[in-house]
C-alpha positions as CSV (number, residue, x, y, z in Angstrom):
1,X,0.0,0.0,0.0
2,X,1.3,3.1,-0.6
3,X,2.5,6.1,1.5
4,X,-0.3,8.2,0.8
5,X,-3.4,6.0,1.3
6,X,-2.3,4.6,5.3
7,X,-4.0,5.7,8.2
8,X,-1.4,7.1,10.3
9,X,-2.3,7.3,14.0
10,X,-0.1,9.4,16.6
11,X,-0.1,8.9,20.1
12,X,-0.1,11.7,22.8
13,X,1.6,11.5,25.8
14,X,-0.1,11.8,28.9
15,X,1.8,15.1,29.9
16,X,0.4,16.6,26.8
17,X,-2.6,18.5,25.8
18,X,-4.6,17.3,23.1
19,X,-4.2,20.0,20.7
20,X,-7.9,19.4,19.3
21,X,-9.4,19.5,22.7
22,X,-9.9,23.1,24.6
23,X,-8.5,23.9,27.8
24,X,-12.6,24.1,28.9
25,X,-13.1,20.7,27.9
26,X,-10.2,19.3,29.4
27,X,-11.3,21.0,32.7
28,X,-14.7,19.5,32.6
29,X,-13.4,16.2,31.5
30,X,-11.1,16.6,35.0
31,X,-14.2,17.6,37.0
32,X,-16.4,14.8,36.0
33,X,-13.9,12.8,36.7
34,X,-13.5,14.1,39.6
35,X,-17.3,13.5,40.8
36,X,-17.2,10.3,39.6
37,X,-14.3,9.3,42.1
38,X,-15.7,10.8,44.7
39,X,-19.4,9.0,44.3
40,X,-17.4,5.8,43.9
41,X,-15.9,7.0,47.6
42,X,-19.0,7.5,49.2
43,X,-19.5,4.9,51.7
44,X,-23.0,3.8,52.6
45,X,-24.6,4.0,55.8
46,X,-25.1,0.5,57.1
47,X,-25.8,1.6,60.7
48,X,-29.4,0.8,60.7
49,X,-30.6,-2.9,59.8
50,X,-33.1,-3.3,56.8
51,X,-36.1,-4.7,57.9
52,X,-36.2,-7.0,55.0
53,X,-36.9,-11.0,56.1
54,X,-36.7,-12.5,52.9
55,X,-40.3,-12.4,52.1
56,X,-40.4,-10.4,49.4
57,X,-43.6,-9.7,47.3
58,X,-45.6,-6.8,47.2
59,X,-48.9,-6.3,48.1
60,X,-50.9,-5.0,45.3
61,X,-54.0,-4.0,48.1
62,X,-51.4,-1.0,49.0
63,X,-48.0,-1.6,47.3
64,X,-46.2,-2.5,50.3
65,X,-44.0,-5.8,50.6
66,X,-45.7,-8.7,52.0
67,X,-42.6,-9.3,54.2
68,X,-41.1,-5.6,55.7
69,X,-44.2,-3.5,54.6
70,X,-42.3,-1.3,53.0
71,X,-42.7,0.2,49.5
72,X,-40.7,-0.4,46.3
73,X,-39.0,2.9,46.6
74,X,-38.2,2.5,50.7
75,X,-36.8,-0.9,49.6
76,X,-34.9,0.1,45.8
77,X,-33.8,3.6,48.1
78,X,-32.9,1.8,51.8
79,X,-28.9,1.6,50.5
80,X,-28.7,5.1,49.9
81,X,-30.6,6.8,53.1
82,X,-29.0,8.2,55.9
83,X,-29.5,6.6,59.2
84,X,-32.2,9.2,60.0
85,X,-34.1,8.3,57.4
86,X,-34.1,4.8,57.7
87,X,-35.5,5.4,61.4
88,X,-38.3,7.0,59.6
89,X,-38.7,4.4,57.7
90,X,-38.7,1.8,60.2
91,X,-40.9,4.4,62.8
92,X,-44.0,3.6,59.7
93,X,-44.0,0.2,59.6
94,X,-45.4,-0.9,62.9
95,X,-48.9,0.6,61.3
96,X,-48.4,-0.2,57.9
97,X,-48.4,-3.9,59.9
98,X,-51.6,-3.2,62.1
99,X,-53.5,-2.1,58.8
100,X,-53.1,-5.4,57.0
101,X,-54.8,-7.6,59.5
């Protein structure tokens, strides 16, 4: 093949700016970055027990699990609350409980 007609790629060091890419982008690039390390950091709070006892099904009457009375967004959210607001998730279930007798 001739001279003319390969595709010549270059590689940029590290220590370099991309000359096609802005200093902006390259900042925003950083800061996502950024974010994304620090999210992958976060720890999550496992200081309050999950009322989950493996009987999981929800209630179509009033959308509440079977098992832990709560509902599906208590349950999908429970890994991300703070402690506080598992305890106010836990303080509702008692009567969600009473109710379904």
């Amino acid at each position: 093949m001739s001279e003319d007609k390969q595709t010549k790629t270059r590689s940029i060091p590290a220590s370099r700016p991309d000359p096609g890419v802005s200093a902006g982008a390259d900042e925003e690039r950083a800061a996502r970055r950024a974010r994304r390390r620090a999210r992958a950091r976060q720890q999550l709070d496992t200081s309050v027990p999950s009322p989950c006892i493996t009987v999981c099904q929800i209630d179509p009457k009033d959308d509440t699990c079977i098992g832990c009375s709560r509902n599906i967004d208590e349950i999908r959210d429970w890994p991300i609350l703070s402690a506080d607001e598992k305890r106010a998730v836990l303080a509702l279930l008692p009567e969600r409980r009473i109710s379904k007798i």
